[in-house]
C-alpha positions as CSV (number, residue, x, y, z in Angstrom):
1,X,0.0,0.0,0.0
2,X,1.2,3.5,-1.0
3,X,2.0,5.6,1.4
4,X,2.7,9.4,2.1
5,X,4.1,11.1,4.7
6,X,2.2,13.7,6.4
7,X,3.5,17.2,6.2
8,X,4.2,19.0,9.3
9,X,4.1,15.6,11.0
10,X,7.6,15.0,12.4
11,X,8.4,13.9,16.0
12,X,11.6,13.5,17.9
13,X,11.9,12.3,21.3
14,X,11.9,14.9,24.3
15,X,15.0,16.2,24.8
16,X,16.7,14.2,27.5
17,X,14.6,11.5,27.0
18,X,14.9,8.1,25.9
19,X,13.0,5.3,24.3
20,X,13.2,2.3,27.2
21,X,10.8,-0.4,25.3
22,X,8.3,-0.3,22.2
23,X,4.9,0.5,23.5
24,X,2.8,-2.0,25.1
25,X,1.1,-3.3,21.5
26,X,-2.4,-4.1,23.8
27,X,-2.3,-0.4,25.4
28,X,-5.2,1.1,23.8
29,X,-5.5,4.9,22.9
30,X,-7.6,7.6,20.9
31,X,-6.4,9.3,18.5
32,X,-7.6,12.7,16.7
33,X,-8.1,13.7,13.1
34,X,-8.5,16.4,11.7
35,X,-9.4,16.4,8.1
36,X,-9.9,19.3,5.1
37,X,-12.5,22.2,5.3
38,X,-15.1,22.9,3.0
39,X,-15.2,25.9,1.4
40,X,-11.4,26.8,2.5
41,X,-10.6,30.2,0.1
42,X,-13.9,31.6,1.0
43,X,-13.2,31.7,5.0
44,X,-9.4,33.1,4.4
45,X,-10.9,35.3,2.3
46,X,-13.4,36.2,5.0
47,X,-10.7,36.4,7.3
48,X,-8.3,38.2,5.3
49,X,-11.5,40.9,5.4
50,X,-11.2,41.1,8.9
51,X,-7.9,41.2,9.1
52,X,-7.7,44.3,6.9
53,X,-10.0,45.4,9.6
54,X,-13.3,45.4,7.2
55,X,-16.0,44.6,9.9
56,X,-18.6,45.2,7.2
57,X,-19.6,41.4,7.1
58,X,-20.9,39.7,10.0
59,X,-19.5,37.3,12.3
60,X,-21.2,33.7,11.2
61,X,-23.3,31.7,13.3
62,X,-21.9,28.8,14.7
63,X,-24.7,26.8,12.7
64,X,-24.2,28.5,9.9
65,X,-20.5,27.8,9.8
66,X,-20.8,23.8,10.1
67,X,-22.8,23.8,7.4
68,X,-20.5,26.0,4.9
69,X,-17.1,24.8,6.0
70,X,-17.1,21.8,8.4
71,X,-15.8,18.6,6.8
72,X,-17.0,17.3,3.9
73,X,-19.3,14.1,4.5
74,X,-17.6,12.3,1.8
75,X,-14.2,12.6,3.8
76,X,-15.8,11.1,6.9
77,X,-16.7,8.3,4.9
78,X,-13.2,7.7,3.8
79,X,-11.9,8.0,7.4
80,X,-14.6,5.8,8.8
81,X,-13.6,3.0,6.0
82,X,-10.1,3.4,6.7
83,X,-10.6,3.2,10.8
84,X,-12.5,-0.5,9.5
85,X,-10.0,-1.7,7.6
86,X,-7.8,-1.4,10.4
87,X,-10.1,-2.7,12.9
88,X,-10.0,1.4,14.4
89,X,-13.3,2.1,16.4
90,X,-15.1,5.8,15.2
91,X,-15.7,7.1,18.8
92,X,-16.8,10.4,17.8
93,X,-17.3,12.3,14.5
94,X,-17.8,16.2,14.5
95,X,-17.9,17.8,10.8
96,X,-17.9,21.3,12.2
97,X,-14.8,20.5,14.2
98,X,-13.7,18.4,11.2
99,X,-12.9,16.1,13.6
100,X,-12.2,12.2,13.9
101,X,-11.5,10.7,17.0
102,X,-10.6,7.2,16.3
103,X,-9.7,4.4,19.2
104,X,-7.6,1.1,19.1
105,X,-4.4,-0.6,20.1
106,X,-1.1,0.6,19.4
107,X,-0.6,-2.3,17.6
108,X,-3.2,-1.0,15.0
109,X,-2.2,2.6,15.3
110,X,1.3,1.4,14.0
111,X,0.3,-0.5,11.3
112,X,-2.8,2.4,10.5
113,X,-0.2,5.2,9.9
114,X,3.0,3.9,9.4
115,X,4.5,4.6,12.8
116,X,6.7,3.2,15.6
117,X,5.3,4.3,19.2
118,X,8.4,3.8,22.3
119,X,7.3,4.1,25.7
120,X,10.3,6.6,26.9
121,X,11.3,8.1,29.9
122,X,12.5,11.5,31.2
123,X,13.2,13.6,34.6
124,X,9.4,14.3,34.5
125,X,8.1,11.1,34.0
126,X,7.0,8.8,31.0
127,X,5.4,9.1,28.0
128,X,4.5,7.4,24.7
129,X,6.5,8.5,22.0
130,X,8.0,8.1,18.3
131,X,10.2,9.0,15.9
132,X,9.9,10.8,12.2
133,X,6.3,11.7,10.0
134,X,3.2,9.7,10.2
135,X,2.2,8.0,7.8
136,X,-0.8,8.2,5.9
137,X,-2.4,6.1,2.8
138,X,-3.0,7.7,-0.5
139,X,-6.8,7.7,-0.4
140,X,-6.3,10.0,2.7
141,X,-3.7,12.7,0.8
142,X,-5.4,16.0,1.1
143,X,-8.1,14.7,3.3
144,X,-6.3,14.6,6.5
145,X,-4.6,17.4,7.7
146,X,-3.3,16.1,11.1
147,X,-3.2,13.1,13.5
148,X,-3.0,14.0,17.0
149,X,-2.7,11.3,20.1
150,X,-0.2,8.8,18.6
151,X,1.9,10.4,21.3
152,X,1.2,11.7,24.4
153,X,4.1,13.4,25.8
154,X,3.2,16.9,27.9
155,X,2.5,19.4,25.6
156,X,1.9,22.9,27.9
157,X,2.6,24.6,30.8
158,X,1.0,27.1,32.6
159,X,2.2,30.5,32.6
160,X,1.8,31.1,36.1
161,X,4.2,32.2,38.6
162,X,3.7,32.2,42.4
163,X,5.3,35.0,44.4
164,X,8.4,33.6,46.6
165,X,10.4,35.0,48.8
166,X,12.4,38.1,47.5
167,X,15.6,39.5,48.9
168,X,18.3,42.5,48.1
169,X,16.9,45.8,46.1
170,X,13.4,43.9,45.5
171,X,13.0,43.3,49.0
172,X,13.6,47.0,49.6
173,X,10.8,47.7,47.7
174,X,7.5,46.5,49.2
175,X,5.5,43.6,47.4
176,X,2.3,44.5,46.7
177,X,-1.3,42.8,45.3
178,X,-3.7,43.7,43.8
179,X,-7.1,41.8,43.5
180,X,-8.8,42.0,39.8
181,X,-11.7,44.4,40.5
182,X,-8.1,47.2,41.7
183,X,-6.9,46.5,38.6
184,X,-9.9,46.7,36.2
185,X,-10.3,50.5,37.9
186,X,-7.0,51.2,37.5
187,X,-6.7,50.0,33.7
188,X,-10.2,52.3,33.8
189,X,-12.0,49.1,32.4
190,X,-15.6,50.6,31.3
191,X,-18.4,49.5,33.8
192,X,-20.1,46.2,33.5
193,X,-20.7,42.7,34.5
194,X,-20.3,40.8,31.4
195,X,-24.0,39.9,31.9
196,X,-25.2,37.9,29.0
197,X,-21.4,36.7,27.9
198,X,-20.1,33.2,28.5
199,X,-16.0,33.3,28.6
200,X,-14.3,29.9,27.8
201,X,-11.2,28.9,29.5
202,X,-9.0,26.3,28.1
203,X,-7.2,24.0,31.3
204,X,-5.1,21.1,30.9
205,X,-5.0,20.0,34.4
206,X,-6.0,20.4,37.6
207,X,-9.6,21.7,39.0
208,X,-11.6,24.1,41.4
209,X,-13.5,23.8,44.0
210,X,-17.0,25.5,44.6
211,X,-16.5,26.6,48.0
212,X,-13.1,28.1,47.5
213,X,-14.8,30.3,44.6
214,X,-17.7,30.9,46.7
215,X,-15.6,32.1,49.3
216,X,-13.5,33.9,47.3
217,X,-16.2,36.4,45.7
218,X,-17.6,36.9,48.6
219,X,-14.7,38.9,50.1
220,X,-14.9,40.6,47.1
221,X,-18.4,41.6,47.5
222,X,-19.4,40.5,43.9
223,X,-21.6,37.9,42.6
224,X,-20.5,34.1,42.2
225,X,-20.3,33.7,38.0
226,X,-21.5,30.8,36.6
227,X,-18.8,28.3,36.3
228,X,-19.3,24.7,34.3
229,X,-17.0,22.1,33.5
230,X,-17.1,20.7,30.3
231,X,-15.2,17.4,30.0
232,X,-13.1,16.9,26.4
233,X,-11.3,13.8,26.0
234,X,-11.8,12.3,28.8
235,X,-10.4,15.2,30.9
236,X,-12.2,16.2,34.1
237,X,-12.7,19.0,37.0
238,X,-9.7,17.0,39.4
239,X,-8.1,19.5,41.3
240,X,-4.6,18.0,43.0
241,X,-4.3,20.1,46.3
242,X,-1.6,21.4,45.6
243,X,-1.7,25.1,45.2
244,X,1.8,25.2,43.1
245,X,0.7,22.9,40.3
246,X,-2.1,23.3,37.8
247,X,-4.9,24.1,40.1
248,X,-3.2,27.3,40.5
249,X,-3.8,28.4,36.9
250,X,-7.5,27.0,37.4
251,X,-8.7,29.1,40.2
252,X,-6.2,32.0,38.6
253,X,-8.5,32.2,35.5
254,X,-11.9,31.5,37.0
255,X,-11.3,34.2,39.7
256,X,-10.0,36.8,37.3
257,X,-12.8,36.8,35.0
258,X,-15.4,36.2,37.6
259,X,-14.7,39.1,39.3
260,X,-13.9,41.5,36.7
261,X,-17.2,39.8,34.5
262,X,-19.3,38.6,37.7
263,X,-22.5,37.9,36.0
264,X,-20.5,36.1,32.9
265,X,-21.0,32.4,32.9
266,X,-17.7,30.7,32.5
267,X,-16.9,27.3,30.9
268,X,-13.9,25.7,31.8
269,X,-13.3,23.1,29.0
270,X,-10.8,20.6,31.0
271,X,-8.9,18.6,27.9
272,X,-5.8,16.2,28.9
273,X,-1.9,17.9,28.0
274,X,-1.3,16.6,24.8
275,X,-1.2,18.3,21.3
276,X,-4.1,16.0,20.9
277,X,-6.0,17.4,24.0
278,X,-4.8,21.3,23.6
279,X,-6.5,21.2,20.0
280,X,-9.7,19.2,20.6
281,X,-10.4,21.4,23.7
282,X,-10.3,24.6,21.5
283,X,-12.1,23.5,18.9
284,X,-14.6,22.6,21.5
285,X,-14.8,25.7,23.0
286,X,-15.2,27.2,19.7
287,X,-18.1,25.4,18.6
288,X,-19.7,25.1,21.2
289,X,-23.6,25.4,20.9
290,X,-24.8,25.0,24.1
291,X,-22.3,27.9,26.2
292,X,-21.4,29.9,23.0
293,X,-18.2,31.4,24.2
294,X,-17.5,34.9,22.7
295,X,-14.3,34.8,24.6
296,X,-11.7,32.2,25.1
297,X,-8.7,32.5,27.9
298,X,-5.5,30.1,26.9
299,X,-2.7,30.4,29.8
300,X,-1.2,27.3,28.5
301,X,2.1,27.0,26.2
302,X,5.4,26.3,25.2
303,X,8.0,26.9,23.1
304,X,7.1,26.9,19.4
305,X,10.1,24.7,18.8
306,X,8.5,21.9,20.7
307,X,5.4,21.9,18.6
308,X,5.1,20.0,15.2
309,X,4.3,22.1,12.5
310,X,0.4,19.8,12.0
311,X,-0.2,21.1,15.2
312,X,0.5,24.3,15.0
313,X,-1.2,24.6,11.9
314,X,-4.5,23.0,13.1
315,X,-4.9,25.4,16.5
316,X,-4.1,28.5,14.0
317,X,-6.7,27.3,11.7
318,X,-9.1,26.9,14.8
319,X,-8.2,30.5,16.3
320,X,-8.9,31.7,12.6
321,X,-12.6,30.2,12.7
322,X,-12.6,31.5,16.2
323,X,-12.0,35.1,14.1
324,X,-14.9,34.3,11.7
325,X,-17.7,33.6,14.0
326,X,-16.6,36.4,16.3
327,X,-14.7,34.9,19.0
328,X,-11.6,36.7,20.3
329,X,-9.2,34.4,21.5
330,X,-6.5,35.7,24.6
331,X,-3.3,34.0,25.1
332,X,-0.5,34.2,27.4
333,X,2.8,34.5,25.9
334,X,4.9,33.2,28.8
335,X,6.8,34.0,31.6
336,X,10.6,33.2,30.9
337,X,11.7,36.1,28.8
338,X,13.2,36.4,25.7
339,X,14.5,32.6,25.5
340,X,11.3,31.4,26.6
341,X,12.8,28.3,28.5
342,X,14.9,27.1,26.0
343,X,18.3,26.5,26.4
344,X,20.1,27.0,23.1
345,X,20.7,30.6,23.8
346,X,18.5,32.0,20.8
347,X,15.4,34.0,21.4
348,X,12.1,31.8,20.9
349,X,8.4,32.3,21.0
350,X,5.5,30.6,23.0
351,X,2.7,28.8,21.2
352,X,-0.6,29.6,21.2
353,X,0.4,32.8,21.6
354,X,2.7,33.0,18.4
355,X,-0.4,32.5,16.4
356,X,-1.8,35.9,14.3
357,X,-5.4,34.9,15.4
358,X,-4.9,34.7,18.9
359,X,-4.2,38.2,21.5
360,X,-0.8,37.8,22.3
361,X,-1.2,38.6,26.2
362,X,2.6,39.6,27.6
363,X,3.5,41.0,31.1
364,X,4.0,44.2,32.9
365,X,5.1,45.3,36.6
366,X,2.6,47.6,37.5
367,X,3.0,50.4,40.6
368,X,-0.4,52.3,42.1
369,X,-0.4,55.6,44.2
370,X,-4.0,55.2,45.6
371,X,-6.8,55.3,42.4
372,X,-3.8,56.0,39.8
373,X,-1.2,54.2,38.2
374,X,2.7,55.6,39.8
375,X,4.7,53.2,36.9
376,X,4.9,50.1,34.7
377,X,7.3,48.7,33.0
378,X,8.6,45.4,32.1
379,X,8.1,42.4,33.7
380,X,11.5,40.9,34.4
381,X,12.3,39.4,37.6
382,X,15.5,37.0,36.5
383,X,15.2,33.7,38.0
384,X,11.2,34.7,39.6
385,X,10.6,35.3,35.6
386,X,10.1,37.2,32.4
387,X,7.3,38.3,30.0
388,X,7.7,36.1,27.4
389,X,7.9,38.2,23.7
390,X,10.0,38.3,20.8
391,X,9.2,37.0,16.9
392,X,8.1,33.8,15.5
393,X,9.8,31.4,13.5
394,X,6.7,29.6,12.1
395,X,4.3,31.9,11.1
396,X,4.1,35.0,8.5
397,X,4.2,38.9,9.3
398,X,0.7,39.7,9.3
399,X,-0.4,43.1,7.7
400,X,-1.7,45.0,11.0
401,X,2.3,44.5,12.5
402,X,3.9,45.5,9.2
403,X,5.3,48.6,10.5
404,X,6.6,46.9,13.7
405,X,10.3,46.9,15.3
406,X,11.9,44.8,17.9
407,X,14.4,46.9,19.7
408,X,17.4,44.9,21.2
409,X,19.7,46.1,24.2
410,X,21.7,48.6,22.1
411,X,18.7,50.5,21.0
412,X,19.0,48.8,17.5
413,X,15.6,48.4,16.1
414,X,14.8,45.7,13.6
415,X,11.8,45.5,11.6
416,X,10.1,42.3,12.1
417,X,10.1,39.4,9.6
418,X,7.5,37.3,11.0
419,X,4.6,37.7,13.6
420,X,5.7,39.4,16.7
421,X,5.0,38.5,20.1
422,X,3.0,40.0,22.2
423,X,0.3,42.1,20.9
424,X,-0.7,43.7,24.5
425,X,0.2,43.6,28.1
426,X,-1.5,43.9,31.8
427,X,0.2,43.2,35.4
428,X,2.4,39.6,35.7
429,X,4.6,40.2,37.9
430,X,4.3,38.2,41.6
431,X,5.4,40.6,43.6
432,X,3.1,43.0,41.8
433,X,0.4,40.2,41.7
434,X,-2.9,38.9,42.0
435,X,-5.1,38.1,45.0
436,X,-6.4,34.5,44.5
437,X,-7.7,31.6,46.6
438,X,-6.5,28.3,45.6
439,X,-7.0,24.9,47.4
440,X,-8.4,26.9,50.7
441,X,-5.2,29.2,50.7
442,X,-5.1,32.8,50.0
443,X,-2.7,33.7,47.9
444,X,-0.5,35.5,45.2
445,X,-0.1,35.1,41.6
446,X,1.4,36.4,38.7
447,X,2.5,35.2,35.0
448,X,0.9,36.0,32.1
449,X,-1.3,33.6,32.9
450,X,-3.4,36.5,34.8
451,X,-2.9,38.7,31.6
452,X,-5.0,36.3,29.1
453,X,-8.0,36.5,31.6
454,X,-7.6,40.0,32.7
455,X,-7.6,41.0,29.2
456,X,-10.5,38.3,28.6
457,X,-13.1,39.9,31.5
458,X,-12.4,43.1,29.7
459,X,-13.5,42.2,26.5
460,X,-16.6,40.5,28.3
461,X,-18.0,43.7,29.7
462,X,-16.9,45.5,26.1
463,X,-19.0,43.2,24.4
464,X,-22.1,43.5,27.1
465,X,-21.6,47.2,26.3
466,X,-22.0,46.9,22.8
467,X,-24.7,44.4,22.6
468,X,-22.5,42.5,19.9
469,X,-19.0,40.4,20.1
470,X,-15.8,42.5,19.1
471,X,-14.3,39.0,17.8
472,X,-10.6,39.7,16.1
473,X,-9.3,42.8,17.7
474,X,-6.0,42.7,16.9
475,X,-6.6,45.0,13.6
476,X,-8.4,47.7,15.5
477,X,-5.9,47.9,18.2
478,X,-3.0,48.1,16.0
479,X,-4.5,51.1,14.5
480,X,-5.4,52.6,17.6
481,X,-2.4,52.6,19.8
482,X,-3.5,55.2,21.7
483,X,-6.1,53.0,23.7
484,X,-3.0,51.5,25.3
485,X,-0.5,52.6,27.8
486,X,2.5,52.1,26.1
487,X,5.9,50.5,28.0
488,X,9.1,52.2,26.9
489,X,11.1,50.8,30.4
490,X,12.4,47.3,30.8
491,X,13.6,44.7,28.7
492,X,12.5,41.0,28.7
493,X,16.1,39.4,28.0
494,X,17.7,39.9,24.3
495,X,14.5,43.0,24.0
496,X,14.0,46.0,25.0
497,X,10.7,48.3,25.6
498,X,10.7,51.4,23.2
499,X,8.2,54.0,22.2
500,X,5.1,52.0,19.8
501,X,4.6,48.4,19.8
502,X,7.7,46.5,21.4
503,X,8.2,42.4,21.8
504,X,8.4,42.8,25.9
505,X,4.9,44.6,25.6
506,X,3.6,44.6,22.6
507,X,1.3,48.3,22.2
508,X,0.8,48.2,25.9
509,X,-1.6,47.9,28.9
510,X,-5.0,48.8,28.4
511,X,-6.8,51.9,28.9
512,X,-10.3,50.1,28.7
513,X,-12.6,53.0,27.9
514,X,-10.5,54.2,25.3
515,X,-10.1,50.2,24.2
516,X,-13.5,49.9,24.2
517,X,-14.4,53.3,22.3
518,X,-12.8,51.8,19.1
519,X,-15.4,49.3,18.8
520,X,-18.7,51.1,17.1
């Protein structure tokens, strides 16, 4: 049987891993696949509109969009025959998602696509892994556009940072907090509740727990939102305990949101860490018919050089329908600067964030005399972290950031070749942080992981205001900087903050009248 490899497909093992045994060939697993859209020119060319910042066509219903550019019935049928010839079980088929999810051994899995799965080993743990493309028969060419699941090796982190102990000159400035509602007044976030919006939050781990939130917004004096868990891919509301590990970002995002939007409902969609799990969560979210999302909060990531390119492809794609029907998607862009964790000593970029379609959401520290802002620059706390910013190596320079610099420590600017990370900023730093709760604890937290819903309760109440969703923003922000508070102090690592848009800060901090005055 012919077969041909599948672009953008190619695995290696973790770094610092290594491949102990093959995988058990009886363990069985789902897998995800995503196939070909409909209709394809005609939604990039109603993106493209918006991008150019043409809002004179309305945002598609979500019914309306399944039926002009889900999948194609046909190629269903030629992924259900394929999944039988194999002896693969069709769990679940989703044409608006254009979405497979198929379940067997590995044994079949191997012989279905041409792969060799390792169980492998690493400091963290284990994970199933392989080597090279996947696979895929002829019939399938042009059909399928990814296969997620074969491995499951941790894809994201949460950008998230607890405040520690500090020492020397930071000590001899006093730590402060803030909780959400002081800093919605003092980014002069227009008044509202977000009643009548539903915000999505993707999690790949860990939970919350009713009474915490309860408890929490009632010291704050504001309404308890509406909070469900939606369960994709098996993955549940299981929070660990543990206030350091994922339930941290959890209670971060639903507490953020709930008390900037309090009478938003808020769906967290809990998806297992895998590319697998990060994608089928979003497009979840995204087409969701029974919460309808018109915002979605990612504080999830990593590097884009530990993505494969399908991946990265298919969550862009999503983040672009997200654009069509009106959905703005916020992401955080990470918290450990300029290198973003990697240890090559070359400047990288965090994914989601990376992608054009999604808010690029990167991190400030931010200083308050009373009702007022005193400064805010930077976030860049060495070893407590960095906002994470700086250009992409996978995806093109989009039009709004054509006349964009980066500015490096010598004052050089550069303009950018590809897409440039972030697009906007808020408060991330710890010891400038949040007031949560997490796992019965009061606490603070910082990261960009706080920016992505800070910026996401924002655009809750902006679309409450304006009776409509503001969807893809990014065009209309870039033209009017002036909504934002722009950063010219600090650098992130290899950048440095200047006048105009920046990769520490992208345009800025918000002003959120003025952010929400662009929107007519």
């Amino acid at each position: 049987m012919a077969r041909i490899p599948l672009k953008g497909s190619e695995r290696d093992l973790l770094s610092g891993s290594r491949a102990v045994a093959p995988a058990d060939p009886a363990e069985r697993l789902e897998v995800s696949v995503l196939l070909r859209r409909r209709a394809q020119k005609a939604l990039l060319d109603r993106v493209n509109q918006l991008a150019g910042g043409d809002r004179s066509a309305p945002h598609l219903a979500r019914e309306e969009f399944a039926q002009q550019f889900g999948a194609d019935p046909a190629d269903i049928a030629a992924v259900r025959a394929f999944a039988e010839s194999h002896g693969l079980t069709v769990v679940q088929e989703h044409a608006a998602r254009r979405t497979v999810i198929l379940a067997g051994t590995v044994a079949q899995f191997q012989a279905a696509f041409g792969v060799k799965l390792q169980h492998c080993e690493h400091a963290a743990g284990t994970y199933r892994g392989r080597k090279g493309p996947i696979q895929l028969p002829a019939e399938l060419d042009g059909i399928v556009e990814a296969v997620l699941g074969l491995d499951n090796r941790p894809q994201a982190q949460p950008h998230f940072r607890m405040r520690g102990t500090v020492s020397g000159d930071i000590a001899a400035a006093a730590t402060v907090a803030f909780t959400p509602i002081q800093l919605a007044s003092l980014y002069e976030f227009p008044s509202g509740t977000g009643q009548g919006q539903c915000v999505g939050i993707i999690e790949l781990g860990g939970g919350f727990t009713p009474a915490d939130l309860q408890a929490y917004f009632t010291r704050l004096k504001v309404g308890s939102p509406k909070v469900t868990a939606v369960s994709v891919d098996h993955g549940k509301n299981q929070p660990t305990g543990n206030a350091n590990g994922p339930d941290g970002e959890v209670m971060l995002d639903i507490e953020v949101i709930g008390a900037i939007a309090p009478q938003a409902s808020i769906a967290v969609y809990f998806a297992p860490n895998t590319d697998a799990g990060f994608l089928d969560a979003i497009t979840t979210a995204i087409h969701d018919t029974t919460n309808k999302p018109s915002v979605i909060s990612i504080s999830w990531g990593a590097p884009e050089s530990s993505w494969t390119g399908q991946a990265m492809t298919a969550m862009d794609d999503a983040f672009q329908t997200a654009a069509a029907l009106g959905i703005t998607v916020c992401a955080a862009s990470g918290d450990n600067g300029s290198s973003d964790g990697v240890s090559d000593n070359a400047d990288h970029v965090d994914f989601p964030a990376s992608s054009p379609y999604a808010l690029a959401c990167g991190g400030t520290s931010l200083r308050a005399n009373r009702a007022s802002i005193a400064s805010e620059v930077v976030w860049n706390g060495g070893a407590g972290g960095a906002g994470g910013g700086g250009v992409s190596s996978f995806f093109a320079l989009p039009a709004w950031q054509a006349d964009a610099r980066t500015t490096n420590g010598n004052g050089v600017a550069t303009p950018l070749s590809k897409r440039g990370v972030p697009d906007v900023s808020g408060d991330a730093d710890p010891q400038t942080g949040y007031e949560v709760r997490v796992d019965g604890t009061d606490t603070v937290i910082g990261g960009t992981s706080a920016v992505a819903p800070l910026w996401a309760g924002l655009l809750a109440r902006i679309n409450q205001i304006k009776g409509r969703p503001v969807g893809f923003v990014q065009p209309q922000l870039y033209q009017n900087p002036q909504a934002l508070r722009d950063i010219t102090e600090g650098n992130n690592g290899d950048f440095s903050a200047s006048a105009a848009w920046d990769a520490c800060t992208g345009l800025g901090s918000p002003n959120g009248q003025k952010v929400a005055a662009i929107f007519k």
